[in-house]
N, C-alpha and C positions, 0 to 999 in steps of 0.2 A: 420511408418512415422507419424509424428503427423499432424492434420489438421492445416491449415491456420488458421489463427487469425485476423480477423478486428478490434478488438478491441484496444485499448489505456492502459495504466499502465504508473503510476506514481510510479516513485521509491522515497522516501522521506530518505535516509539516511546517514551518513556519508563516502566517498570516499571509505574507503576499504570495508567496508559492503557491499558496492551493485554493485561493478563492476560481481561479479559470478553470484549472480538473473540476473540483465540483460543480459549476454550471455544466461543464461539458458532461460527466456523469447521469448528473441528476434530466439532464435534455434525453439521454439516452437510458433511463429508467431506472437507476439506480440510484440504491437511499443510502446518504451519504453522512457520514458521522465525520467530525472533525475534533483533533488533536495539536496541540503547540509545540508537545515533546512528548519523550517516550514516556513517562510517567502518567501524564495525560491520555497517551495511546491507551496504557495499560491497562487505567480505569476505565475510559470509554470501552473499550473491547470487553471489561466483564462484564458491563450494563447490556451491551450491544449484540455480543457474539456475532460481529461480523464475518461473511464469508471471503472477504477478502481485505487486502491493507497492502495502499499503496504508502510507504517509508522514505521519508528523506533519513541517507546514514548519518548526515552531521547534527540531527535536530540535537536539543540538549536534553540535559539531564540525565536521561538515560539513552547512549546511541539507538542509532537503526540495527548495527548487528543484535547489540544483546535485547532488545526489543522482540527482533522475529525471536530468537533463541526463548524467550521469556512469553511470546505468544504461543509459540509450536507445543511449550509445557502447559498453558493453562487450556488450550483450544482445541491443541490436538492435530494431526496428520491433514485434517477437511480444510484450513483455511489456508487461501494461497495468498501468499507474500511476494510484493512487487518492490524494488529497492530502487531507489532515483538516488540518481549522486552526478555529479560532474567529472567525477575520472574514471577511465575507460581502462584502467591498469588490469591484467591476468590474474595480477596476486588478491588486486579489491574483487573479481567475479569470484575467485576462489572462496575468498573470505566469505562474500555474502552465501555463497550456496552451501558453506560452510555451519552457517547460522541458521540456516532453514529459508533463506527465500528463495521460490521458485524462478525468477527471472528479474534483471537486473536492466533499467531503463538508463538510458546517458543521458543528461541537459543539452540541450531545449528539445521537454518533451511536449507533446501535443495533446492537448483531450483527447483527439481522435486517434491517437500511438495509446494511449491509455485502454481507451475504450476497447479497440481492436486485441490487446492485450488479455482484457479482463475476459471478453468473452472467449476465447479461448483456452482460458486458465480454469472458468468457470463453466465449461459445456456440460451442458448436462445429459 
């Protein structure tokens, strides 16, 4: 049985991408906010102050880089940022860690790659 989860998670992604992470989150204790794009993230995250946020980089309006870049200012050093994208390029890990996300997931990720993830992003 997985432990309970106090923490927060912001999902930043398009409708069919993130309805699975969220079940699979929410099974393993964690309260789950959701966003369309980064504009949407942005406000979710003030209401929310999520402790973490998993990012697709191509969502619209406003990317996943300047997203973390524009969370890391309003939230601060404590929330860790997860990036899902489909290419595996040096120069895209660069970029994202560049922008403030702590770790960068490749497609097709798994609730349970997720999960595994968050909890040691978020050990407390």
């Amino acid at each position: 049985m997985n432990a309970i989860s106090e923490d927060r998670v912001l999902i930043v992604e398009e409708p069919d991408g993130r309805e699975v992470l969220k079940l699979g989150l929410e099974m393993a204790g964690y309260r789950v906010d959701l966003a369309d794009d980064g504009e949407a993230g942005l406000l979710v995250a003030a209401a929310h102050a999520p402790d973490a946020a998993i990012i697709d980089l191509s969502v619209p309006v406003i990317d996943g880089w300047s997203l973390a870049a524009l969370l890391r200012d309003m939230v601060g050093e404590q929330i860790r940022l997860v990036a899902v994208t489909s290419r595996d390029a040096p120069e895209e890990r660069e970029r994202s860690r560049a922008a403030g996300f702590d770790t960068q997931l490749v497609r097709p990720v798994s609730p349970n790659q997720v999960t595994q993830t968050l909890r040691q992003l978020l050990a407390h």
